[in-house]
BADRENGU-150231 format. One record per atom (N, C-alpha, C, O): residue number from 1; residue in one letter; atom name; x, y, z. Coordinates in steps of 0.001 Angstrom, whole numbers, plus 524288, in hexadecimal, padded with zeros to 5 digits. Each point is the difference from the previous one (the first is absolute). Layout:
% residues N
R|NUM|a|CA|X|Y|Z
...
***
This chain:
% residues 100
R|1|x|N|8034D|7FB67|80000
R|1|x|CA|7FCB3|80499|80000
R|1|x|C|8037B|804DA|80000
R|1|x|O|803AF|80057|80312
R|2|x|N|7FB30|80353|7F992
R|2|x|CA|80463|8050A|80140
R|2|x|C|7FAC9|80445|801B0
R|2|x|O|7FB43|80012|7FF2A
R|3|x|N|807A6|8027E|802F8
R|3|x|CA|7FE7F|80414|802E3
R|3|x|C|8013F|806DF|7FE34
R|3|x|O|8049F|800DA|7FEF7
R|4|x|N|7F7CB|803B7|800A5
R|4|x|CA|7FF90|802B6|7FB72
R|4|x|C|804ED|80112|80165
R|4|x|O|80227|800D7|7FBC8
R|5|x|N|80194|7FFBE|8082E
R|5|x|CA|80480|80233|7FE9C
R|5|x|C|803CB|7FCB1|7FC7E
R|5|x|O|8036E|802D0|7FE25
R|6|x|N|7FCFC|7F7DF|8005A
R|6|x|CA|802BE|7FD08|7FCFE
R|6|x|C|7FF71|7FFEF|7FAEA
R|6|x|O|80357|7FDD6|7FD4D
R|7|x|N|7F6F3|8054A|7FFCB
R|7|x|CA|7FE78|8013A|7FADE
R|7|x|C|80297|802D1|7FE31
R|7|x|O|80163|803E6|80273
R|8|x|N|800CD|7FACD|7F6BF
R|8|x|CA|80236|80267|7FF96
R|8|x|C|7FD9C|80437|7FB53
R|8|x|O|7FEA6|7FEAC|7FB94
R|9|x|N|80140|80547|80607
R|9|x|CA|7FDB7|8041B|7FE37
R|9|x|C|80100|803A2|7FC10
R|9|x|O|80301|803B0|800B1
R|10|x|N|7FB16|7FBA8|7FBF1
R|10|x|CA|802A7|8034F|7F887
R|10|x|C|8007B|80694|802E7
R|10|x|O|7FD3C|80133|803BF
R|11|x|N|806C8|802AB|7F9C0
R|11|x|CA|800A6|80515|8029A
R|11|x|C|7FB31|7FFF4|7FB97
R|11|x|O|7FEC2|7FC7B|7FCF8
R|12|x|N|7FF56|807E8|803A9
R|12|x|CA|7FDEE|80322|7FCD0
R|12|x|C|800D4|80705|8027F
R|12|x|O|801DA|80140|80442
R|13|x|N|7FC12|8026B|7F76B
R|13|x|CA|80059|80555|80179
R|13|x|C|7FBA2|803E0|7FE27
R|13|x|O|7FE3D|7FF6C|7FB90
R|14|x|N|7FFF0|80473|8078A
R|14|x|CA|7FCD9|802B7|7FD8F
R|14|x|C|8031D|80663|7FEC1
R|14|x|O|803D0|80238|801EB
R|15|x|N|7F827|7FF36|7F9BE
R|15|x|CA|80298|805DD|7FEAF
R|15|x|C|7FBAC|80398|800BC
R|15|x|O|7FBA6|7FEA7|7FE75
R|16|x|N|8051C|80674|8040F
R|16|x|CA|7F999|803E7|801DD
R|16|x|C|80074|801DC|7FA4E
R|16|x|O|80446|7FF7E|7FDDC
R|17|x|N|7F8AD|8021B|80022
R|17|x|CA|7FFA3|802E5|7F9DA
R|17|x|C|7FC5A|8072B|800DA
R|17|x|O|7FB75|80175|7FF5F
R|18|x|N|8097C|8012F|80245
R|18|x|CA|7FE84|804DB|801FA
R|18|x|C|7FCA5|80179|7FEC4
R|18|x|O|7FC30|800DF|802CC
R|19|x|N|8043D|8001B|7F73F
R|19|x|CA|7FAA3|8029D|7FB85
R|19|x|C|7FBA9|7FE35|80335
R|19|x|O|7FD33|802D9|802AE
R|20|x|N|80282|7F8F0|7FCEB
R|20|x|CA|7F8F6|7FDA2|80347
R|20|x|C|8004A|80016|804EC
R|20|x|O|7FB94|7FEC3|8016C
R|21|x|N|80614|801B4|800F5
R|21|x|CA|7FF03|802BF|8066B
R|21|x|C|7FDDB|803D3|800C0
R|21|x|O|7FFEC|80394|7FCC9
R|22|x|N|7FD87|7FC95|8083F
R|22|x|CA|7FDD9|80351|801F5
R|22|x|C|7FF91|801FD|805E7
R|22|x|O|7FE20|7FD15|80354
R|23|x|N|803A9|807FD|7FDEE
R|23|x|CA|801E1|8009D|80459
R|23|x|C|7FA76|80304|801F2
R|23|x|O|7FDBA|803CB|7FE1E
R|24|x|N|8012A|7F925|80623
R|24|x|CA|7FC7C|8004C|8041D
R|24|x|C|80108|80615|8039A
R|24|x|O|80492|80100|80121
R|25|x|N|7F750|802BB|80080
R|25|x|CA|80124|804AF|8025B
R|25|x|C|7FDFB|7FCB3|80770
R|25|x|O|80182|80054|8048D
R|26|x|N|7FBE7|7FDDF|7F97C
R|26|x|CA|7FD20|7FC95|80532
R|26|x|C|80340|7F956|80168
R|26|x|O|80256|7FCD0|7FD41
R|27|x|N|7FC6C|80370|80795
R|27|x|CA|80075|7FC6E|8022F
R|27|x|C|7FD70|7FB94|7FD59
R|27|x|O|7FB34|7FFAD|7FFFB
R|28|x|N|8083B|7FC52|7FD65
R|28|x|CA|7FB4B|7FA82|7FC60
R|28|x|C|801CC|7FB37|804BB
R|28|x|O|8045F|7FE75|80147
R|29|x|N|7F6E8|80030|80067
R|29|x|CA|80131|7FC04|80401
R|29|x|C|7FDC6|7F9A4|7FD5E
R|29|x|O|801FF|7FBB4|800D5
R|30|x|N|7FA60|80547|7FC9D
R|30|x|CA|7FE02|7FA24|7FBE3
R|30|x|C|7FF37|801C6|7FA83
R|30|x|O|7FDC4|80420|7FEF3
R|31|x|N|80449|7F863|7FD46
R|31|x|CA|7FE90|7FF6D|7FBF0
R|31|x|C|7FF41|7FA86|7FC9E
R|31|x|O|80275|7FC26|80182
R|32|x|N|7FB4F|80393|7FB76
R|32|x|CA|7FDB5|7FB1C|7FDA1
R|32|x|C|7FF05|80125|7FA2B
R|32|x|O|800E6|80465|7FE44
R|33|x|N|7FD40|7F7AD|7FEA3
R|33|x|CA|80061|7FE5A|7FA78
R|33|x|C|7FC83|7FD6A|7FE9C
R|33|x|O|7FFB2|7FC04|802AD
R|34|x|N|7FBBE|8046B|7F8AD
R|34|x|CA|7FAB9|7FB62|80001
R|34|x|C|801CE|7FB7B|7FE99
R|34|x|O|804B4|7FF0B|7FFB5
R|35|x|N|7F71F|7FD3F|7FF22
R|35|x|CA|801B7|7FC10|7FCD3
R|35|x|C|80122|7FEDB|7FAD5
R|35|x|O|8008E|7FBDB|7FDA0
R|36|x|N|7FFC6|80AEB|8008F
R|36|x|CA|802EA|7FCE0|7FA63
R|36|x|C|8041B|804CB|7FE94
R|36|x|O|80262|80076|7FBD9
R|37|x|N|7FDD4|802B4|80840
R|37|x|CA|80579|8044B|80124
R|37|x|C|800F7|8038E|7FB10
R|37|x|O|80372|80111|7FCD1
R|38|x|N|7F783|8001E|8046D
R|38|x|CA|7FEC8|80623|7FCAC
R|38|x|C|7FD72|802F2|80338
R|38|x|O|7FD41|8036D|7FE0B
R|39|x|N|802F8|7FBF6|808D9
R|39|x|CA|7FEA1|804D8|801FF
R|39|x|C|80355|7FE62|805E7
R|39|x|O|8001A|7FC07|802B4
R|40|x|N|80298|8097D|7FDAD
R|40|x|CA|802E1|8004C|805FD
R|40|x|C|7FE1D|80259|802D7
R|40|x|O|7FF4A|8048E|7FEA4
R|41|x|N|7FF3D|7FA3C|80598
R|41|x|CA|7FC1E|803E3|8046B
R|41|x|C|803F6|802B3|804CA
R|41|x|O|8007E|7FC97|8035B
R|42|x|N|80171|80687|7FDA6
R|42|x|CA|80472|8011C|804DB
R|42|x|C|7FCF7|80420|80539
R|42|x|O|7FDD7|8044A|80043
R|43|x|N|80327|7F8BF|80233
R|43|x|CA|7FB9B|801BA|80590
R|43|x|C|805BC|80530|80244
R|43|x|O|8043D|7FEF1|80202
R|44|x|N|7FA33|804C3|7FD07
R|44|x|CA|80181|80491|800EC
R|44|x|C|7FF35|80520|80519
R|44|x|O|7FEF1|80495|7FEFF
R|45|x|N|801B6|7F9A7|8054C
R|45|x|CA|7FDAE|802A2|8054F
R|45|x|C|7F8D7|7FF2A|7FFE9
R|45|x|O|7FDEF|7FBF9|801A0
R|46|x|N|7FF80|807E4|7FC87
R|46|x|CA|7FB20|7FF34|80130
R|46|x|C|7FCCA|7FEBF|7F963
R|46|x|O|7FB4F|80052|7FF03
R|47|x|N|808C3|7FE5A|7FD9C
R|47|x|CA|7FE0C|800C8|7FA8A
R|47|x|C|801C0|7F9F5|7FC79
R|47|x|O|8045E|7FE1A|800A7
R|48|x|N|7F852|7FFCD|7FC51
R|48|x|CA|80110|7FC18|7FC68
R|48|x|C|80119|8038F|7FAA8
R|48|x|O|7FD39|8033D|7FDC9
R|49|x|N|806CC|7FB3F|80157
R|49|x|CA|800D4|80347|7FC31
R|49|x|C|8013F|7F76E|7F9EC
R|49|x|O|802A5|7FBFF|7FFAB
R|50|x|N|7F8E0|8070C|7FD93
R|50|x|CA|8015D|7FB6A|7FAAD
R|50|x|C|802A8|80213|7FAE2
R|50|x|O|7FE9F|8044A|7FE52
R|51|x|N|805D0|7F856|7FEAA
R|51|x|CA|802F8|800A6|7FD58
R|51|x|C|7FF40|7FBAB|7FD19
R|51|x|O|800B5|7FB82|8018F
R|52|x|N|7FD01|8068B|7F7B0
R|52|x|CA|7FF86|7FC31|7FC64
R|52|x|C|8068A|7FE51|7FD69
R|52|x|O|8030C|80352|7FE53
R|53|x|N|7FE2F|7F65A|801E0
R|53|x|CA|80517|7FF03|7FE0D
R|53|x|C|7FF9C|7FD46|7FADD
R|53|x|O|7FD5A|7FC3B|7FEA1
R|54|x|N|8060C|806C0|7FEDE
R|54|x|CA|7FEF1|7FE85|7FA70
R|54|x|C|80559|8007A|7FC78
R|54|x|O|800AF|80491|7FEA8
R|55|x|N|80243|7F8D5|7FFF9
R|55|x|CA|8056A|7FD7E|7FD8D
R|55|x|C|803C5|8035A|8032F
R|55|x|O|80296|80370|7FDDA
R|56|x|N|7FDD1|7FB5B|80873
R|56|x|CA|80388|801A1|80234
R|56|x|C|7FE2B|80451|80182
R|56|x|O|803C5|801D3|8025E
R|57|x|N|7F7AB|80259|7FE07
R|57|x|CA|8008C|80547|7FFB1
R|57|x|C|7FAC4|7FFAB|80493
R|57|x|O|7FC47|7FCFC|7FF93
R|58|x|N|80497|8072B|80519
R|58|x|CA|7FBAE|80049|80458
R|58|x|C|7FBE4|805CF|7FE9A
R|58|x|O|8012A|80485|8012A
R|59|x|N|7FAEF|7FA11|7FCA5
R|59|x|CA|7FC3A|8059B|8007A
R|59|x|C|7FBC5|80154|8050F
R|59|x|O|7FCC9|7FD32|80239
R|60|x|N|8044E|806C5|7FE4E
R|60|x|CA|7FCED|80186|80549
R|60|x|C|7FB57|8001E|7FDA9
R|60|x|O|7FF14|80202|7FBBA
R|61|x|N|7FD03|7FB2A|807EC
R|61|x|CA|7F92D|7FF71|7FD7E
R|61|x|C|7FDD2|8026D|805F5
R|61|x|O|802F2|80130|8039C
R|62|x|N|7F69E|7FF47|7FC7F
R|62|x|CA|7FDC2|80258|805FD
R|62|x|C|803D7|7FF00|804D4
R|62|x|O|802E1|7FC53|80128
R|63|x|N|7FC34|8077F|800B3
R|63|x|CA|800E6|7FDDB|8058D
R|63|x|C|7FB46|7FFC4|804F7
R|63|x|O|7FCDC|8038A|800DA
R|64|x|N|80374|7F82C|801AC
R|64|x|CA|7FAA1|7FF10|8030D
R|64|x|C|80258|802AA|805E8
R|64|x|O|80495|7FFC8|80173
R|65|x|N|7F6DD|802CD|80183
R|65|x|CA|8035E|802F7|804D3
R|65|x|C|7FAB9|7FF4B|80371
R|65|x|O|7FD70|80407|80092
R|66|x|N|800C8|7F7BE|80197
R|66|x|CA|7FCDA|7FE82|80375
R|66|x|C|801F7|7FD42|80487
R|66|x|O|7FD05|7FD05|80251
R|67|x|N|806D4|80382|7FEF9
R|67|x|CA|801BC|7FC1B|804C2
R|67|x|C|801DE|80615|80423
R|67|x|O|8022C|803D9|7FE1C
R|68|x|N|7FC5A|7FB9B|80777
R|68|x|CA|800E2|80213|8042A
R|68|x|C|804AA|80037|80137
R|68|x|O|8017E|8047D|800E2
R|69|x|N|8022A|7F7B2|7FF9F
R|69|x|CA|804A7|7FF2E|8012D
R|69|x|C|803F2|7FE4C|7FCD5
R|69|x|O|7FE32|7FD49|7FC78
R|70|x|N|80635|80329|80357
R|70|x|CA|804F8|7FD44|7FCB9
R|70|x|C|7FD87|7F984|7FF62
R|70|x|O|7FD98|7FD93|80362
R|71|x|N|803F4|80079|7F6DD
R|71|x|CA|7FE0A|7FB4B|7FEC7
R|71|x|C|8051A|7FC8F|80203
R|71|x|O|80431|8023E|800B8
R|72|x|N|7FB6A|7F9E5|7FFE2
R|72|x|CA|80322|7FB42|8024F
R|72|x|C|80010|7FBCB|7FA02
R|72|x|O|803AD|7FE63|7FD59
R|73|x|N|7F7D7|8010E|8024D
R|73|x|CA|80158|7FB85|7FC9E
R|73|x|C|7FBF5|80127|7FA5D
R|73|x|O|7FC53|80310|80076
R|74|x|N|804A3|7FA78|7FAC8
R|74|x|CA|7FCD8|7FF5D|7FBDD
R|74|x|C|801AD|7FA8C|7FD84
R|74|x|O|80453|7FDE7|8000A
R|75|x|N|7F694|80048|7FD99
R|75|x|CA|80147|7F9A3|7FD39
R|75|x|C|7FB68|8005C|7FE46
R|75|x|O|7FBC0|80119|801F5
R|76|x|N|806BB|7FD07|7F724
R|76|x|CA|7FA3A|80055|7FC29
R|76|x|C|7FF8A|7F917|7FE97
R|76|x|O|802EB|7FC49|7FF1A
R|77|x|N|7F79D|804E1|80162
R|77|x|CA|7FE79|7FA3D|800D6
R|77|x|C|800E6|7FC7A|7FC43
R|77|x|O|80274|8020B|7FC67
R|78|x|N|7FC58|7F834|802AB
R|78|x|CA|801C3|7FE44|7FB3F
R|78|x|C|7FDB7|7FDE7|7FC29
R|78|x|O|801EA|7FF91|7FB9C
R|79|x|N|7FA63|7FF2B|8058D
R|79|x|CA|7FAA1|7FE7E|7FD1C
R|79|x|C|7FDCB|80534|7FC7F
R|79|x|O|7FEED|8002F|7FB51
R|80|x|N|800E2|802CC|80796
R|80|x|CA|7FD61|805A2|7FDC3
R|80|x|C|802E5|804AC|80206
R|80|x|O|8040C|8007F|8028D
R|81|x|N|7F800|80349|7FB29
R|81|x|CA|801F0|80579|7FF7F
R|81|x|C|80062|80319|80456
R|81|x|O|7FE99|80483|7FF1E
R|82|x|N|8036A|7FA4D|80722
R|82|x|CA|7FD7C|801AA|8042C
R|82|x|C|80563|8018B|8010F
R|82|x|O|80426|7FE1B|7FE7B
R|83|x|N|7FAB0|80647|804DD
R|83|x|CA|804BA|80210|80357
R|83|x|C|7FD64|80000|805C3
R|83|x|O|7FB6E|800E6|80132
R|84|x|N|809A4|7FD97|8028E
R|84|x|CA|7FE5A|7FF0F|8049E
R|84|x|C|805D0|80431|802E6
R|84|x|O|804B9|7FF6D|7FF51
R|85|x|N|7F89B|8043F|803A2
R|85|x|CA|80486|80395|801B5
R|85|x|C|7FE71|802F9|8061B
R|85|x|O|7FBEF|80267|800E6
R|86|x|N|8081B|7FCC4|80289
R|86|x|CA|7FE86|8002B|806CC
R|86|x|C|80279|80376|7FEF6
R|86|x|O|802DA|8014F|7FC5B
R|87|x|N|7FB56|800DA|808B2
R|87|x|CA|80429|803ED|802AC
R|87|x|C|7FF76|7FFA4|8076E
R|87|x|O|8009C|7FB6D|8015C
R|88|x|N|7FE9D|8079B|8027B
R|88|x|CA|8029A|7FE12|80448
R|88|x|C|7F94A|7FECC|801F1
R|88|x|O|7FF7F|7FE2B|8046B
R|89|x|N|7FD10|80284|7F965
R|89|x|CA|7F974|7FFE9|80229
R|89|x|C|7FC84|7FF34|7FCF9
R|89|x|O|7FBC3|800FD|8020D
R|90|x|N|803C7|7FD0B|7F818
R|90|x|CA|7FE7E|7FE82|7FB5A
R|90|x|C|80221|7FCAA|7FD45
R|90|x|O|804C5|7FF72|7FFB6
R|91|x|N|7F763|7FD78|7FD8B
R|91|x|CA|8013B|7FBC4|7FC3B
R|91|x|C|7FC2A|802D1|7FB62
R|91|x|O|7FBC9|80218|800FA
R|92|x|N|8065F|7FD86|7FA55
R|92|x|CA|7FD55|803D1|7FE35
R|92|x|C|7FF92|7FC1D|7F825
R|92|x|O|803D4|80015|7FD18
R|93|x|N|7F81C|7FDC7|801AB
R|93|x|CA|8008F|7FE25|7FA05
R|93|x|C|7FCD3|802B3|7FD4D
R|93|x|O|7FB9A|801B1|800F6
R|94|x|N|808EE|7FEC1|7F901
R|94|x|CA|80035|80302|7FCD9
R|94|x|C|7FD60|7FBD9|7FB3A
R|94|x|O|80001|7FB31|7FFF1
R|95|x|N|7FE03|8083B|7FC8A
R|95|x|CA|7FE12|7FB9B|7FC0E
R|95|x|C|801AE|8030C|7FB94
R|95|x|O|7FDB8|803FD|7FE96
R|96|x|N|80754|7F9A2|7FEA7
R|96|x|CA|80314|80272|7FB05
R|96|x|C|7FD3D|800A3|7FB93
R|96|x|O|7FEB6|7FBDB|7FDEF
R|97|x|N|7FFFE|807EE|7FFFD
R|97|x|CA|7FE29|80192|7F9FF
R|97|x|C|80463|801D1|7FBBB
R|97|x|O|80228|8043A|800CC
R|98|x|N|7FF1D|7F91C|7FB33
R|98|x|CA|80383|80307|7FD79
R|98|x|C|7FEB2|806F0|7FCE8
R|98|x|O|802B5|8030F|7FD78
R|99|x|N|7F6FF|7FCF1|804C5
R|99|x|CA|7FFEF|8060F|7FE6B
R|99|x|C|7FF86|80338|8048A
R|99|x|O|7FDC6|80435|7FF4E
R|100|x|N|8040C|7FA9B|805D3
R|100|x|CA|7FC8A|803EA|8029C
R|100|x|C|80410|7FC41|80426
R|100|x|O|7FFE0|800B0|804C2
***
């Protein structure tokens, strides 16, 4: 039996690709990706802010600003179009439209 430290493990490396970054003015404490990763949701102090991804490139789409407190967590569901996003006194689901 080996044990994960005895695996032997291919290096691999990643590279950030500046152009498509995006520098946050707020605090991003969760972010997430749907199930077919053409939309990034980044839980931003009191704001979900969504970003359509499309050949490498992040566009800022609405931003939703209904939560009381700094969000903790976001996770989009997997079956469907749902966003599920807390913060320190709310659980709060979102139901994704690609127009709205």
């Amino acid at each position: 039996m080996k044990f994960p430290s005895q695996v032997n493990l291919q290096p691999f490396t990643y590279q950030i690709i500046q152009a498509n970054s995006i520098q946050q003015q707020e605090f991003c404490w969760a972010v997430t990706i749907n199930k077919d990763f053409s939309i990034v949701a980044a839980g931003c102090n009191k704001l979900i802010k969504f970003y359509k991804f499309q050949q490498g490139m992040l566009k800022l789409n609405p931003v939703l600003n209904q939560h009381q407190s700094e969000l903790v967590t976001l996770n989009f569901m997997k079956q469907q179009n749902y966003l599920i996003s807390g913060d320190q006194g709310y659980i709060l689901i979102w139901q994704y439209n690609n127009n709205t």
